[in-house]
VEXLUMRO-906416 format. One record per residue (C-alpha): residue in three letters; residue number from 0; x, y, z. Coordinates in pm, whole numbers, always signed. Layout:
N
R code pos      x      y      z
R  ALA NUM      X      Y      Z
...
***
This chain:
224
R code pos      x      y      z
R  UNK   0  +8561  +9291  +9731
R  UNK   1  +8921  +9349  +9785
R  UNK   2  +9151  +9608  +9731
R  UNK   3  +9501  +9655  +9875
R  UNK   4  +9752  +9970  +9739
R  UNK   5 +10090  +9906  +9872
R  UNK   6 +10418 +10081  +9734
R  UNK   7 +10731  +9984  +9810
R  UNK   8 +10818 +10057 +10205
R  UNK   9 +11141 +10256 +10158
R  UNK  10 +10879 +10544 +10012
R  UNK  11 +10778 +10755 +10288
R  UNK  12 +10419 +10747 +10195
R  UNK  13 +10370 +10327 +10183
R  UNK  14 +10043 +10240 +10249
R  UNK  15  +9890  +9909 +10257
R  UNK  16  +9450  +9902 +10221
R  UNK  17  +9241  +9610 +10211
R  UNK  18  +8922  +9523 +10209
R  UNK  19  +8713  +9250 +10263
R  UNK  20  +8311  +9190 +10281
R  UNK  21  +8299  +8869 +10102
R  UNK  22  +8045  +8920  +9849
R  UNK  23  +8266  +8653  +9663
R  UNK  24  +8595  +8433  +9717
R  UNK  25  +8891  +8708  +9664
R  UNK  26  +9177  +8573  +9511
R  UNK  27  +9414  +8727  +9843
R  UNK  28  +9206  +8445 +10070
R  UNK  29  +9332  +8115 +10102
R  UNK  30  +9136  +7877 +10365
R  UNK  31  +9196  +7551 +10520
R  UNK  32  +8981  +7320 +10716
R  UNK  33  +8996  +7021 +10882
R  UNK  34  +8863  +6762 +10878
R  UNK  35  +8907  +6811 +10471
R  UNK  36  +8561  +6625 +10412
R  UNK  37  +8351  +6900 +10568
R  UNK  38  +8243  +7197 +10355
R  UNK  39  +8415  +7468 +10603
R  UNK  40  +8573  +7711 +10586
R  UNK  41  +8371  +7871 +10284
R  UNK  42  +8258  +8194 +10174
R  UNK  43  +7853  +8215 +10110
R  UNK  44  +7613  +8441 +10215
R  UNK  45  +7796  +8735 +10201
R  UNK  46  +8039  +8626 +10529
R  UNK  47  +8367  +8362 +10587
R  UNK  48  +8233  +8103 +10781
R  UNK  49  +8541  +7909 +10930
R  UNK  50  +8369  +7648 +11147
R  UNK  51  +8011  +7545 +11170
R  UNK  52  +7816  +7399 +11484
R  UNK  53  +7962  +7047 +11407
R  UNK  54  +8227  +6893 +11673
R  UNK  55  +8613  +6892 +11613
R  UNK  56  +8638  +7173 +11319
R  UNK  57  +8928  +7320 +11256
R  UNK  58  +8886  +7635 +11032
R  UNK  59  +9137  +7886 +10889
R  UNK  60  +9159  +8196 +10686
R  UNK  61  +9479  +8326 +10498
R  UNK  62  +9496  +8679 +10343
R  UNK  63  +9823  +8774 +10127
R  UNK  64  +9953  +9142 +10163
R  UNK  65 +10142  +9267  +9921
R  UNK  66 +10410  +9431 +10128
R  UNK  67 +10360  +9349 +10498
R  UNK  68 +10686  +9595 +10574
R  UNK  69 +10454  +9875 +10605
R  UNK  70 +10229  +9739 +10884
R  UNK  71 +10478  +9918 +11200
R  UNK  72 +10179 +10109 +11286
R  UNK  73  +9843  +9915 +11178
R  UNK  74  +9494  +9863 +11246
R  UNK  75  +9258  +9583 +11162
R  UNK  76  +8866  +9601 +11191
R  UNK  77  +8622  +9347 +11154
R  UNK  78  +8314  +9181 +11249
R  UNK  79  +8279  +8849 +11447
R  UNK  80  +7993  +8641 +11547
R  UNK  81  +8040  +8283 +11800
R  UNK  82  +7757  +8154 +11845
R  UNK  83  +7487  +7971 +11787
R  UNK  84  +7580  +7653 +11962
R  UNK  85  +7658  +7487 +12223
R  UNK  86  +8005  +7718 +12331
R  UNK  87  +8235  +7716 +12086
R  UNK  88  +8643  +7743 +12145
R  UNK  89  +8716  +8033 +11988
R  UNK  90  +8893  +8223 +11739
R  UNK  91  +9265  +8420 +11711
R  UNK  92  +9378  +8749 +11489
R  UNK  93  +9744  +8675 +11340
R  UNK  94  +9976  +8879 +11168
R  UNK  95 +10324  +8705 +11108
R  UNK  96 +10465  +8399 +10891
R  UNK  97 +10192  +8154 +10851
R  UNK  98 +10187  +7807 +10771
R  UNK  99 +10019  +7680 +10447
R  UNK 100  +9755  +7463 +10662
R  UNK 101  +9505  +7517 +10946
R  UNK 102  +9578  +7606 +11276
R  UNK 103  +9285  +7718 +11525
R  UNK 104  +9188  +7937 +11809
R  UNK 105  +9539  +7915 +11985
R  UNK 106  +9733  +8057 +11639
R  UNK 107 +10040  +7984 +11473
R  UNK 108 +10365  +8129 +11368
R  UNK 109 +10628  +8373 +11610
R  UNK 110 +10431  +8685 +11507
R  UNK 111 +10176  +8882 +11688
R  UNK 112  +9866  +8649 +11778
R  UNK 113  +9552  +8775 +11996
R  UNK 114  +9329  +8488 +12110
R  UNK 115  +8964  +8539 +12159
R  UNK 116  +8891  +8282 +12361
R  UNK 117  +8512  +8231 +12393
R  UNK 118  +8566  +7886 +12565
R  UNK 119  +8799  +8074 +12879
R  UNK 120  +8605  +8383 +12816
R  UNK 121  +8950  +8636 +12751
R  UNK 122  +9100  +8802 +12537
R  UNK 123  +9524  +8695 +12496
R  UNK 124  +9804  +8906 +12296
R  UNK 125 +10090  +8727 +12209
R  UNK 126 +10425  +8795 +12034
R  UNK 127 +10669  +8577 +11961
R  UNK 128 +10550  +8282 +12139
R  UNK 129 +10533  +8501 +12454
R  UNK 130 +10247  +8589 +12625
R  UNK 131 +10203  +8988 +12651
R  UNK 132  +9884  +9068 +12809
R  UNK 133  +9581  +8910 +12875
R  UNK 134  +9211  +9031 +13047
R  UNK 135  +9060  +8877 +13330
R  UNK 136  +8888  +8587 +13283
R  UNK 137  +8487  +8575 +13250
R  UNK 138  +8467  +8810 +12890
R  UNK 139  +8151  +8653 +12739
R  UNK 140  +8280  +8673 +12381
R  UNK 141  +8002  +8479 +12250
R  UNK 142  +7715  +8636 +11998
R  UNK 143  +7350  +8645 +12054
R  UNK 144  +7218  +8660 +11741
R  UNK 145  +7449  +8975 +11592
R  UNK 146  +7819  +9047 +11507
R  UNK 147  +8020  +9179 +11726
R  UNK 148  +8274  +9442 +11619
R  UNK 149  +8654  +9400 +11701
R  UNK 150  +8942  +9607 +11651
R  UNK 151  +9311  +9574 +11693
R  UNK 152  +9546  +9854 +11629
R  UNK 153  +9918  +9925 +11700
R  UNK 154 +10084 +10244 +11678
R  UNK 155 +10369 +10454 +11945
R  UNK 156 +10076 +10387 +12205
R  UNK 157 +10090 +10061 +12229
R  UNK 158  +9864  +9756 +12101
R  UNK 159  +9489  +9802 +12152
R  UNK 160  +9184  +9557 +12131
R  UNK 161  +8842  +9670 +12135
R  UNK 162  +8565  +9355 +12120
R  UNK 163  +8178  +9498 +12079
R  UNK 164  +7988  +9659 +12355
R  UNK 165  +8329  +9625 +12592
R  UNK 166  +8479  +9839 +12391
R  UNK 167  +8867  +9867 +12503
R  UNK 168  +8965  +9560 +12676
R  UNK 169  +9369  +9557 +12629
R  UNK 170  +9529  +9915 +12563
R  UNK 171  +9893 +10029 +12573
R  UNK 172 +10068  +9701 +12522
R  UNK 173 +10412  +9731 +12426
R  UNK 174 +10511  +9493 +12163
R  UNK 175 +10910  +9504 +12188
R  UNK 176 +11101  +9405 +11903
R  UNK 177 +10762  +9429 +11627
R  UNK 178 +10966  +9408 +11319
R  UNK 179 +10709  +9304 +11022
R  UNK 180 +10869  +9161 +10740
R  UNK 181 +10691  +9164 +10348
R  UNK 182 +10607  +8839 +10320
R  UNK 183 +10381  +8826 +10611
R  UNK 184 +10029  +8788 +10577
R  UNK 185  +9722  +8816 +10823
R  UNK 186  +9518  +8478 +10931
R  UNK 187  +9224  +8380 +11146
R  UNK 188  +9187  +8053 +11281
R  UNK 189  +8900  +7924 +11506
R  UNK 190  +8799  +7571 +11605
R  UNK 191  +8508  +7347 +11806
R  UNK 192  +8587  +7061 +12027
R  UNK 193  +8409  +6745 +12146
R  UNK 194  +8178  +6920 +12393
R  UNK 195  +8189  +7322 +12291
R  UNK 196  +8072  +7375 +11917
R  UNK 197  +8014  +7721 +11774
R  UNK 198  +7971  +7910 +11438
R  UNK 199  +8288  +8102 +11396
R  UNK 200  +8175  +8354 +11105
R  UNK 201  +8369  +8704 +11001
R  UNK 202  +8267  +8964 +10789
R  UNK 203  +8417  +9292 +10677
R  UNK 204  +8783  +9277 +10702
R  UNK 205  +8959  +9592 +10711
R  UNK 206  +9325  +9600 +10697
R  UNK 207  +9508  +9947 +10717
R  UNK 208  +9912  +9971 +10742
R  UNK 209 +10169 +10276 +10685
R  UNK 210 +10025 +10569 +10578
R  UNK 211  +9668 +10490 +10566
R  UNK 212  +9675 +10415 +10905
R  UNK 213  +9770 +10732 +11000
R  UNK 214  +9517 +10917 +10767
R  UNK 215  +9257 +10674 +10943
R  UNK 216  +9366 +10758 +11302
R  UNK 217  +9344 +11141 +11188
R  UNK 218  +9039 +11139 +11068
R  UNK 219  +8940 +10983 +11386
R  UNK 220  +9130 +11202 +11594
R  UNK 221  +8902 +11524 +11487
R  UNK 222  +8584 +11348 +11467
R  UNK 223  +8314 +11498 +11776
***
């Protein structure tokens, strides 16, 4: 299912709303994998799986936006399970101008990347090809049987990342200079080497820029 609203930004009320459970392929998602022979990544069963347990996968997900402009303040939700292996690589959140092709774990383009790192067990933000803030090293990122939740927001506080049961693990990270133009688009790359090999599986992307953002954080703001 997908569904994304977005006027233009110059109107004080833009919004931009999408979502994602992948009951079926939506026409926003564009995926590359490599190598090209291997059925991955794919949508079945009701979740994107970009890699599977198989060594040296590459697997990437593309969503268009129909005006990125509107994603100053933002925040992104989903569901993430790495496991089922042997230790897979791992898997990184992109918002910027993306490259028609795969990239993995580490990202691609000069916009904001986070890295969830399973294989170095952290959790990286990134902007601009520099390196804002990272968590100490020994996160186990990797699933045991369930999906973990993540979520990444930005708004005057800061960047935030919350990954399942650790809830908050980077909070109040200034992103100087976050500038997002229309005709970027969000991405999600993950990958398995020679010796670590992992499902890297998502399910229910949430995307919410401009003014349903701030309804969102409202909402959230008076819940008990």
């Amino acid at each position: 299912r997908l569904v994304c609203v977005s006027p233009p930004a110059a109107i004080a009320d833009a919004s931009l709303l999408v979502d994602m459970d992948f009951a079926a392929h939506a026409s926003a998602l564009l995926v590359y994998g490599q190598p090209a022979s291997t059925n991955t990544p794919q949508v079945a069963d009701g979740v994107l799986q970009l890699t599977s347990t198989d060594f040296f996968q590459t697997g990437t997900a593309v969503i268009s936006l129909s005006d990125a402009s509107v994603l100053g303040e933002f925040v992104v939700e989903f569901d993430l399970f790495m496991g089922g292996g042997e230790g897979g690589e791992g898997v990184s959140f992109n918002i910027g101008e993306l490259p028609d092709t795969y990239f993995d774990e580490r990202g691609a383009g000069s916009g904001l990347t986070v890295v969830l790192s399973s294989a170095a067990e952290r959790i990286e933000a990134w902007y601009a090809g520099a390196l804002l803030a990272q968590t100490a090293d020994g996160l186990d990122l990797r699933s045991s049987g369930t999906f973990a939740p993540v979520r990444i927001a930005l708004s005057d506080d800061g960047l935030v990342v919350e990954y399942g049961l650790e809830g908050a693990v980077l909070q109040n990270v200034t992103v100087a200079g976050w500038s997002p133009q229309p005709s970027w688009r969000v991405g999600f790359g993950a990958r398995t080497g020679g010796e670590l090999h992992d499902y890297h599986m998502l399910d229910n992307v949430r995307i919410r820029g401009g003014s349903a953002f701030r309804k969102a954080r409202s909402v959230a703001l008076v819940l008990p």
